[in-house]
NUNU-247341 format. One record per residue (C-alpha): residue number from 1; x, y, z. Coordinates in Angstrom, 1 decimal. Example, Ala and Ser with C-alpha at 12.3 -4.5 7.8 and 13.67 -1.06 7.14 Angstrom:
<atoms>
<k:1, xx:12.3, yy:-4.5, zz:7.8>
<k:2, xx:13.7, yy:-1.1, zz:7.1>
</atoms>
This chain:
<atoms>
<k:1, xx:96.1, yy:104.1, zz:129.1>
<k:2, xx:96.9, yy:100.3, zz:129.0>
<k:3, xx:96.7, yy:100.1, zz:124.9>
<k:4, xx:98.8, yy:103.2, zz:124.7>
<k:5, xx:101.3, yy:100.8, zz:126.8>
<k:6, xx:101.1, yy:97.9, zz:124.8>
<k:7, xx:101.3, yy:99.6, zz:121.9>
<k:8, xx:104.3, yy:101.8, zz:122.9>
<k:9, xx:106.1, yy:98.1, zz:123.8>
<k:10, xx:104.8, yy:97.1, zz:120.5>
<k:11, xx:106.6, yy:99.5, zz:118.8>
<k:12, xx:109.9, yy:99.0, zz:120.7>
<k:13, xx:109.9, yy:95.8, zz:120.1>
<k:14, xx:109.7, yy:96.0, zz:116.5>
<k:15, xx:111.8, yy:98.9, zz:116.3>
<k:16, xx:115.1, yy:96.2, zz:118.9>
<k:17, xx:113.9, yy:93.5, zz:116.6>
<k:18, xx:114.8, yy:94.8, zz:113.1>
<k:19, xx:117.4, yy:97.1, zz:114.5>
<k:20, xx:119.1, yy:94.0, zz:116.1>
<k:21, xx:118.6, yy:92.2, zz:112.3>
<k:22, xx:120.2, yy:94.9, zz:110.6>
<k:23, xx:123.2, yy:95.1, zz:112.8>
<k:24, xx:123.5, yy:91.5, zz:113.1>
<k:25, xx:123.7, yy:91.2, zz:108.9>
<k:26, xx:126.4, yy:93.6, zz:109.3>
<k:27, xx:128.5, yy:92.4, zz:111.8>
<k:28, xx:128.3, yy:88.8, zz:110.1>
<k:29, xx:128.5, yy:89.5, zz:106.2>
<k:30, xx:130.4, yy:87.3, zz:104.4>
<k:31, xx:132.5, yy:89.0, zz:101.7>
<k:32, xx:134.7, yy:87.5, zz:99.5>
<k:33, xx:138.6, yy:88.4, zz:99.6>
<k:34, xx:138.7, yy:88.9, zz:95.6>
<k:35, xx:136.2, yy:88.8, zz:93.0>
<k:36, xx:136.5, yy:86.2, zz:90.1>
<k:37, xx:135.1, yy:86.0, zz:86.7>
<k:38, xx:132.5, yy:83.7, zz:88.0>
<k:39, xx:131.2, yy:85.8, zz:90.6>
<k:40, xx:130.5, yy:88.7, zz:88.5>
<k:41, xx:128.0, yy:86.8, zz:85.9>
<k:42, xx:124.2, yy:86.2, zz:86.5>
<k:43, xx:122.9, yy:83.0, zz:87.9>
<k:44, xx:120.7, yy:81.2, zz:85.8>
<k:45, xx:120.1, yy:77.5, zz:87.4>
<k:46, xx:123.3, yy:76.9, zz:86.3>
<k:47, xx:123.2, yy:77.5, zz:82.7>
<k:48, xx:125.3, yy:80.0, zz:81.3>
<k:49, xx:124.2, yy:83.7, zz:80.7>
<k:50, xx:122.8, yy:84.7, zz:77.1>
<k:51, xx:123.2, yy:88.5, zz:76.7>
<k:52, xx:123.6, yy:90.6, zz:79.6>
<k:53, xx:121.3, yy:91.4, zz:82.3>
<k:54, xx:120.4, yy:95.3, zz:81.7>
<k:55, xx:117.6, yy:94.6, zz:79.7>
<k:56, xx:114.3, yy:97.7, zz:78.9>
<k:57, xx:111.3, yy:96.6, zz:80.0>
<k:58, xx:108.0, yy:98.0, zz:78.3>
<k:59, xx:106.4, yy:100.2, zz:81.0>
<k:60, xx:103.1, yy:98.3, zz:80.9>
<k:61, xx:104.8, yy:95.7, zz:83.0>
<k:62, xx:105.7, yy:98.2, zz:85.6>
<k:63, xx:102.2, yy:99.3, zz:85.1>
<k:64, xx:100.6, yy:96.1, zz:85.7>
<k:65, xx:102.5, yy:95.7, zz:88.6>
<k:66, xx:101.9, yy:98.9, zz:90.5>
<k:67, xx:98.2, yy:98.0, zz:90.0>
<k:68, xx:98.9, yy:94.5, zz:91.6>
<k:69, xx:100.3, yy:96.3, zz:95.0>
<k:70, xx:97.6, yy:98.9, zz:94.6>
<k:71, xx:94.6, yy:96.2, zz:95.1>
<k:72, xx:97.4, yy:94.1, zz:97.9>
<k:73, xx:97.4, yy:97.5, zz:100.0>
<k:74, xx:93.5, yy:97.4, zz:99.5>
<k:75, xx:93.1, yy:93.9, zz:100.8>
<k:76, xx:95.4, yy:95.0, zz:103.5>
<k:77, xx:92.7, yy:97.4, zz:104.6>
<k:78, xx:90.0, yy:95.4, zz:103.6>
<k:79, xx:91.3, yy:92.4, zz:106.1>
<k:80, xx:91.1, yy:93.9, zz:109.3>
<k:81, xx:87.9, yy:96.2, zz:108.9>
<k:82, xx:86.1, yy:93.1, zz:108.3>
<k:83, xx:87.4, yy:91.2, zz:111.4>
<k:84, xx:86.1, yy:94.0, zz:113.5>
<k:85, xx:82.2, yy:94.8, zz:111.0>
<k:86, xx:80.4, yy:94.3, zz:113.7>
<k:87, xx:81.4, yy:96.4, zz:116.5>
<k:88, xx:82.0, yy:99.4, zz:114.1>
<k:89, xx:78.5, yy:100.1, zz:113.4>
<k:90, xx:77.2, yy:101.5, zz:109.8>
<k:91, xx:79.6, yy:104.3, zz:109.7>
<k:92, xx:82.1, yy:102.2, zz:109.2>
<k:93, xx:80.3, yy:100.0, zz:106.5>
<k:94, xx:79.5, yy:103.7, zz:104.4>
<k:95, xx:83.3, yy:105.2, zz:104.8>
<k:96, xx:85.0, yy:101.8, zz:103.5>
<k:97, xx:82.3, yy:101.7, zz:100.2>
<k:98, xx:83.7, yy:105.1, zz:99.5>
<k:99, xx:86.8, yy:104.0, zz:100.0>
<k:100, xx:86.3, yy:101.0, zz:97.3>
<k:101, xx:84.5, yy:103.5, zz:95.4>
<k:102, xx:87.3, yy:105.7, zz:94.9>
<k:103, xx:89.7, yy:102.9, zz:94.2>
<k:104, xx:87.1, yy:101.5, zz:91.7>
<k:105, xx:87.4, yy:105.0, zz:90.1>
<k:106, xx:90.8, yy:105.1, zz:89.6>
<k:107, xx:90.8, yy:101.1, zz:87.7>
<k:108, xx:87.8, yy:102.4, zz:85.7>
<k:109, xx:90.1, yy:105.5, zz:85.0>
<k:110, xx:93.0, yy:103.0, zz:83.8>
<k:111, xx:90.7, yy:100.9, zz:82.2>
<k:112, xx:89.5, yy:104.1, zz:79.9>
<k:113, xx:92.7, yy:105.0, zz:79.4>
<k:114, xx:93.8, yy:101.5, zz:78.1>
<k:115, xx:96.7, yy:101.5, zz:81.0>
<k:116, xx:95.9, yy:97.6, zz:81.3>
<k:117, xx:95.2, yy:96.3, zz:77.9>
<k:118, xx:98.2, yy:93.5, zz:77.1>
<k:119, xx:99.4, yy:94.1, zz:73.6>
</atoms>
């Protein structure tokens, strides 16, 4: 009963926390009374803009990238299963290698399918 407490305060407390960071950002935007030329174009370190910024990128970046967050989220997992090996027992150690399996099935997948080749 007391980790269903902490947790329950746990999650009010983040819920007050980024409720009260929203709510703050709007109640103390800064907005500018009229828009100038200047604050329409992109920011480049101070040099001026070549071209405009609505550019196509070739899907293999986006690609690439999903595969990057897909193996963050796994190390995400990873992290605190590791922390706690010990006191999980072998169950725990068979589950997560299917787990990794599965994910290592779906990168040999992309692999085959030549999703991550850079041309």
């Amino acid at each position: 009963m007391n980790q269903w407490v902490a947790a329950l305060a746990f999650l009010i407390t983040c819920t007050l926390v980024a409720g009260s960071m929203v709510l703050g950002a709007r109640i103390l935007a800064v907005k500018s009374r009229r828009g100038t030329r200047l604050t329409r174009t992109t920011y480049e370190c101070g040099e001026e803009p070549d071209g405009t910024a609505w550019i196509r990128f070739h899907p293999r970046y986006y690609v690439i990238a999903l595969v990057f967050v897909l193996f963050d989220v796994e190390a995400v997992f990873l992290f605190p299963w590791a922390l706690v090996i010990r006191e999980l027992g072998a169950l725990a150690i068979i589950d997560m290698l299917i787990f990794i399996g599965i994910l290592m099935l779906g990168w040999l997948y992309a692999l085959k399918k030549g999703a991550l080749k850079w041309q």
